[in-house]
LOKE-973337 format. One record per residue (C-alpha): x negated, y, z negated; residue number from 1. Coordinates in nm, 2 decimals. Example, Ala and Ser with C-alpha at 12.3 -4.5 7.8 and 13.67 -1.06 7.14 Angstrom:
LOKE-973337
u	v	w	k
-1.23	-0.45	-0.78	1;
-1.37	-0.11	-0.71	2;
//
This chain:
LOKE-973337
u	v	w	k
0.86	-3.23	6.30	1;
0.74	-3.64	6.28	2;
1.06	-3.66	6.01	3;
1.31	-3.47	6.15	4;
1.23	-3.68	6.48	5;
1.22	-4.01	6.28	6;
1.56	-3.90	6.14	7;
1.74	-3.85	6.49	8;
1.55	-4.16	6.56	9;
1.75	-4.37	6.27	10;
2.05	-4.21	6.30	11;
2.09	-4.30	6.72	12;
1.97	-4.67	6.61	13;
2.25	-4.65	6.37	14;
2.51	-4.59	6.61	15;
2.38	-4.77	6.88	16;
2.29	-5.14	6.72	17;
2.62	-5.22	6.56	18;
2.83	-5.18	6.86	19;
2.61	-5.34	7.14	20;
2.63	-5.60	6.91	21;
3.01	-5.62	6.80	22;
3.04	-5.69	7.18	23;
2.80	-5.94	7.23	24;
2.95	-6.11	6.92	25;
3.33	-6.09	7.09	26;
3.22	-6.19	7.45	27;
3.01	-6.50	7.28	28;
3.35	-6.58	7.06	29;
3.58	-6.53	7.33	30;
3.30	-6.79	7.56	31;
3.30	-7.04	7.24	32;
3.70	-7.10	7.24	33;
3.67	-7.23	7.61	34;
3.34	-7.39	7.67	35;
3.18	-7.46	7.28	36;
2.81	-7.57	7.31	37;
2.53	-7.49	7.12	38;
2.38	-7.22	7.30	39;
2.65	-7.01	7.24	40;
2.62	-7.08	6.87	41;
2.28	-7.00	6.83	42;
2.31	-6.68	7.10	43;
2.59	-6.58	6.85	44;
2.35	-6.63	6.54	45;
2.14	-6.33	6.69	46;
2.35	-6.10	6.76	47;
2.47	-6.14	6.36	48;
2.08	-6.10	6.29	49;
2.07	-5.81	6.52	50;
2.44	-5.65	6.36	51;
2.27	-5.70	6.01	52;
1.98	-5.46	6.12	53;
2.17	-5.24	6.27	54;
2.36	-5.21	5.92	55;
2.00	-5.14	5.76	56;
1.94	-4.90	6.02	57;
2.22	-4.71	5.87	58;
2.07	-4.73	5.54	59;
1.79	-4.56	5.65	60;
1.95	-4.28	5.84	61;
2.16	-4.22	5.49	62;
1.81	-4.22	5.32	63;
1.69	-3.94	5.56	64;
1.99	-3.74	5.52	65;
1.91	-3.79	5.14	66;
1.55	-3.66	5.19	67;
1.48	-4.02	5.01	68;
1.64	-3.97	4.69	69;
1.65	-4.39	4.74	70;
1.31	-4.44	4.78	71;
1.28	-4.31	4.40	72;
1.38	-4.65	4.27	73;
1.15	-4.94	4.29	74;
1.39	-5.19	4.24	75;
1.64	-5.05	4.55	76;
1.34	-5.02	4.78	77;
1.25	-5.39	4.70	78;
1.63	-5.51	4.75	79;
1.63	-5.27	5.09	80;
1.32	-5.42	5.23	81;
1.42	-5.79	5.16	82;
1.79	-5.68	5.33	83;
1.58	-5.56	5.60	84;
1.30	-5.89	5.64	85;
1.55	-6.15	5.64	86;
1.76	-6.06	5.94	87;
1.47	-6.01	6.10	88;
1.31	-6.33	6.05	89;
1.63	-6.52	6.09	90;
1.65	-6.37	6.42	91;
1.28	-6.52	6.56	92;
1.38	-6.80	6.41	93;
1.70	-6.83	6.63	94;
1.48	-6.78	6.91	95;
1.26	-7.04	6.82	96;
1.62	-7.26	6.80	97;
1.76	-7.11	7.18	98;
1.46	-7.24	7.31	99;
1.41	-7.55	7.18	100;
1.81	-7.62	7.25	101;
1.69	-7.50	7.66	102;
1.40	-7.73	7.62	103;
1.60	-8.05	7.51	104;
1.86	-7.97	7.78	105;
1.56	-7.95	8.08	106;
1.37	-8.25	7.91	107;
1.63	-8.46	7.90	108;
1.94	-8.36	8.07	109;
2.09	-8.72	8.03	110;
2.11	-8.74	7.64	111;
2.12	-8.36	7.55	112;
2.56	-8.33	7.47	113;
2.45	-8.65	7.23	114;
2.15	-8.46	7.11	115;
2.31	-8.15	7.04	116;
2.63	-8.21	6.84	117;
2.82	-7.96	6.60	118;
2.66	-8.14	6.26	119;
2.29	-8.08	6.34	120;
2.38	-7.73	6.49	121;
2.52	-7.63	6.18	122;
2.30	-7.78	5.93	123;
2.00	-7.57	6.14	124;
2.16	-7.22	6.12	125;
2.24	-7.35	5.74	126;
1.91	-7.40	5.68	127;
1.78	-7.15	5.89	128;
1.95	-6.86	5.66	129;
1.85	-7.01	5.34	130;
1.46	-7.03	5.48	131;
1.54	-6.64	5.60	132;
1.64	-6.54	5.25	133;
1.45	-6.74	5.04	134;
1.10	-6.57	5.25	135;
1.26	-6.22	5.31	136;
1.35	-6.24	4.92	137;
0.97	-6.35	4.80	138;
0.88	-6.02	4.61	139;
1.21	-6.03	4.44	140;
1.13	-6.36	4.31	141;
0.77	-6.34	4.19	142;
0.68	-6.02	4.07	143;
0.36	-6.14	4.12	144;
0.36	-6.02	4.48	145;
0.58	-5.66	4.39	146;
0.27	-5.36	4.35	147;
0.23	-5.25	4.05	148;
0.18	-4.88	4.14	149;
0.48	-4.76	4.30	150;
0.47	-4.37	4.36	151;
0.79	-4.37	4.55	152;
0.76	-4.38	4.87	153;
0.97	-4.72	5.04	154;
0.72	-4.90	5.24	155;
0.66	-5.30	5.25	156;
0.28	-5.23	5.11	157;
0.38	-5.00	4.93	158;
0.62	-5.21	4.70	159;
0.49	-5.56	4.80	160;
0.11	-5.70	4.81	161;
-0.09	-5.77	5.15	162;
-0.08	-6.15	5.03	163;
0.34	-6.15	5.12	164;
0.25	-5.96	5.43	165;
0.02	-6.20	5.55	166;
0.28	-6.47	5.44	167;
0.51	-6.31	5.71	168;
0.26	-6.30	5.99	169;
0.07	-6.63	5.96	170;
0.37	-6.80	5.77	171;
0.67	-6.70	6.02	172;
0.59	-6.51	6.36	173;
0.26	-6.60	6.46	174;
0.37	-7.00	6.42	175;
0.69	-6.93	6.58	176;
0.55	-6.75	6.87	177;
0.30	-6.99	6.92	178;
0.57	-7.29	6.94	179;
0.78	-7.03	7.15	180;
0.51	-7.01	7.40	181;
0.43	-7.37	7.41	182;
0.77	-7.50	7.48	183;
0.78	-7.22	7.78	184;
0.50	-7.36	7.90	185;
0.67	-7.71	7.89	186;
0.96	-7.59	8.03	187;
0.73	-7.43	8.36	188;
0.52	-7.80	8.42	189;
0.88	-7.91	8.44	190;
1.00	-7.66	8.70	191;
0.68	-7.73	8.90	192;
0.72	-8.07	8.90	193;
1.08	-8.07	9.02	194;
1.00	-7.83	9.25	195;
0.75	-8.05	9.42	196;
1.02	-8.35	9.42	197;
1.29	-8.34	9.75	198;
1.57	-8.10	9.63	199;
1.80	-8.33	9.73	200;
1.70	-8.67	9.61	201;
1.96	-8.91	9.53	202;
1.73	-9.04	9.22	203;
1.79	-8.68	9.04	204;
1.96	-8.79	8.71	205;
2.19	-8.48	8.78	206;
2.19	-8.16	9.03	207;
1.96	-7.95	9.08	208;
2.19	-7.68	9.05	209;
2.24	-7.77	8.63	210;
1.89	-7.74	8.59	211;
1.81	-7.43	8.79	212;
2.06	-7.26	8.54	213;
1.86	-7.42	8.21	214;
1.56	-7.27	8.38	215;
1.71	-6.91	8.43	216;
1.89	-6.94	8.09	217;
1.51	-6.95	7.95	218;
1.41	-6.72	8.15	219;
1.66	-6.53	7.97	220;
1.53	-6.63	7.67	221;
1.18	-6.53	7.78	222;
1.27	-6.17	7.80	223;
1.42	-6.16	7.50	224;
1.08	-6.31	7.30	225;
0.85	-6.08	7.52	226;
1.12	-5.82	7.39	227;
1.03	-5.90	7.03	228;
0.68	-5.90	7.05	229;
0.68	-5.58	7.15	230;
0.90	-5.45	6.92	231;
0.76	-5.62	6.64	232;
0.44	-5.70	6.71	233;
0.24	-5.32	6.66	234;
0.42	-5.31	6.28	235;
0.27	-5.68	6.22	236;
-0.08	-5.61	6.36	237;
-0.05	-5.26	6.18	238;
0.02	-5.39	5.83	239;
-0.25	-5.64	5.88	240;
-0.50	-5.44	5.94	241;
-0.37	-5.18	5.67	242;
-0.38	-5.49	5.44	243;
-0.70	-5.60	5.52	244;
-0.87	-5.23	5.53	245;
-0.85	-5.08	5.19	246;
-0.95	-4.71	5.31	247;
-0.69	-4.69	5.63	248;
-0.39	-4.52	5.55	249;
-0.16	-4.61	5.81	250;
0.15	-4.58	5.57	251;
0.30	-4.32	5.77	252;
0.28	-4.49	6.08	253;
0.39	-4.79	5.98	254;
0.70	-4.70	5.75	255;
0.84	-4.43	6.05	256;
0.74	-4.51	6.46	257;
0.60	-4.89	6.40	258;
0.92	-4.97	6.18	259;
1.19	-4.75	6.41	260;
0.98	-4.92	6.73	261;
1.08	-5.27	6.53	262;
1.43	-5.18	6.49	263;
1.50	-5.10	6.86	264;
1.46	-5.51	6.94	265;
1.82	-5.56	6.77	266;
1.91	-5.32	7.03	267;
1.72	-5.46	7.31	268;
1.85	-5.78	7.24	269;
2.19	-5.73	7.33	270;
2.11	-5.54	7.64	271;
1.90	-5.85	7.75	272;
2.20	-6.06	7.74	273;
2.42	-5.82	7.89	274;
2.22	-5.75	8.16	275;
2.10	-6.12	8.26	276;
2.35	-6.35	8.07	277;
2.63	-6.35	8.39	278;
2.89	-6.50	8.15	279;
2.84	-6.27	7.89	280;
2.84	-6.00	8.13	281;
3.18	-6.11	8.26	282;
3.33	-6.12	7.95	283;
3.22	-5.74	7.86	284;
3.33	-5.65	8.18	285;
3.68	-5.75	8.12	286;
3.64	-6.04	8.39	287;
3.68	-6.41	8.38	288;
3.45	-6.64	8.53	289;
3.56	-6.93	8.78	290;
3.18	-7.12	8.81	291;
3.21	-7.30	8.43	292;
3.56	-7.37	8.44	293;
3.57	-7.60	8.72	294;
3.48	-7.96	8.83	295;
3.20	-7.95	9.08	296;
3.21	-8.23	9.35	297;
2.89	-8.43	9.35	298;
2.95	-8.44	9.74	299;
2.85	-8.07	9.74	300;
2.63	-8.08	9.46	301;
2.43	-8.40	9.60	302;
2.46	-8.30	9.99	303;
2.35	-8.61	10.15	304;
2.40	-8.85	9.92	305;
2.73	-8.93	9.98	306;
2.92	-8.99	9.61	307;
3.25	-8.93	9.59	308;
3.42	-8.79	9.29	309;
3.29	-8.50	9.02	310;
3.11	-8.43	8.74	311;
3.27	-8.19	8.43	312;
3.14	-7.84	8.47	313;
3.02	-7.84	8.10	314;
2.78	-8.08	8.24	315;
2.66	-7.87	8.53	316;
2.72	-7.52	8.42	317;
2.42	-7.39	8.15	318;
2.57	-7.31	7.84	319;
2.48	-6.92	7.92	320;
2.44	-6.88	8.27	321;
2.20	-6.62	8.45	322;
//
């Protein structure tokens, strides 16, 4: 009954991922081609993580319909569980970049479009993808950490040792969750510390209307990492503690709901953006936008102050708005 659940399980993953994704990928193209930043970029970069799972996903469900006739080969369940790993840790790693891109535009606002230009953005997803593969790809490399028993049955401890499990966990997510929630907690001292300034100061370096949408474009971001730990997080405190206790067997558990219960972030992920991203939700809705398009006057942006003219809306407008 647990299989033929599990099954249904994979095969509505497989059918639901790639499209949610697909969109998110067109709406985020069709937002590049009018207002390129690198926010876009890098939300872009994770829904290509997310697609790539969502491929895997399908993988699976072919391997249930199969009653695992792939899970016989050692060598295929390796290559399937490296395909799997390095989307996966590409896409925390493109979290870790979205909110260190919202951090540098709230930290300083001034400097951020000479910060953030297309060179460096490209040169971090570059080396971003080459880290993902080079760590999802580890027990292909060194046999060393491949088990030597294999009976069959596709499981990451079950064709890789606990040492490249605990590589993954105290190597990869637990540092990048840590710098995740340190930079949030940046980001909030310097929304309270606004917050206590006049709203309306002349002295601002720019409105306060820019940086509310920084702030709700992390917040954005904040649902999306809260999203992945608890996706991801019961399979990674599962295999650790099926690494570390030899007479557990948690193999079940971990290869069907813990795995399935990781897949469904690539589906939560697009949801998030579609739900709280208001120009992505614009663009899947078949509806442009007028806010990012247009010059804001810094009369109405700075009531009070009394400048004339207007500052570019890529200046004002968050790169993905809430």
């Amino acid at each position: 009954m647990v299989s033929v659940l599990c099954a249904v399980l994979h095969a509505l993953l497989s059918c639901l991922i790639p499209p949610a994704n697909l969109l998110v990928i067109v709406a985020v193209c069709q937002l590049l081609r009018k207002h390129p930043g690198s926010g876009y970029i890098y939300v872009l970069n994770l829904a290509t993580a997310d697609l790539l799972v969502g491929v895997m996903c399908i993988t699976e469900a072919l391997d249930d319909v199969l009653d695992g006739d792939f899970d016989r080969s050692k060598s295929f369940c390796l290559l399937r569980i490296s395909l799997t790993m390095t989307p996966c840790i590409g896409s925390i790693l493109t979290l870790l970049l979205i909110s260190l891109d919202r951090y540098l535009a709230v930290r300083l606002p001034l400097s951020y479009r000479t910060l953030v230009k297309k060179a460096p953005v490209a040169l971090s997803l570059m080396f971003l993808w080459m880290f993902a593969f080079l760590l999802g790809h580890l027990p292909l490399i060194f046999p060393s950490l491949q088990q030597s028993n294999y009976t069959g049955y596709c499981g990451l401890l079950s064709v890789a040792t606990s040492e490249y499990l605990y590589t993954l966990c105290f190597g990869v997510f637990a540092p990048s969750l840590l710098v995740l929630l340190c930079l949030h907690v940046s980001v909030c001292s310097i929304a309270y510390a606004q917050h206590t300034r006049s709203p309306h100061s002349c002295a601002q370096p720019r409105p306060l209307r820019a940086r509310l949408r920084h702030f709700k474009a992390l917040r954005t971001v904040l649902f999306v990492l809260v999203g992945f730990g608890l996706s991801w997080g019961p399979y990674l405190v599962g295999g650790t503690v099926q690494a570390a206790c030899r007479s557990c067997d948690l193999s079940d558990t971990l290869k069907d709901a813990l795995f399935i219960l990781g897949e469904t972030n690539s589906l939560l992920n697009p949801l998030i953006y579609a739900l709280h991203s208001r120009d992505i939700r614009s663009h899947l809705l078949f509806h442009q936008q007028d806010g990012p398009t247009t010059a804001v006057p810094l009369a109405r942006s700075r009531q009070g102050c009394g400048a004339p003219g207007s500052v570019p809306a890529s200046t004002v407008a968050s790169e993905f708005s809430v």
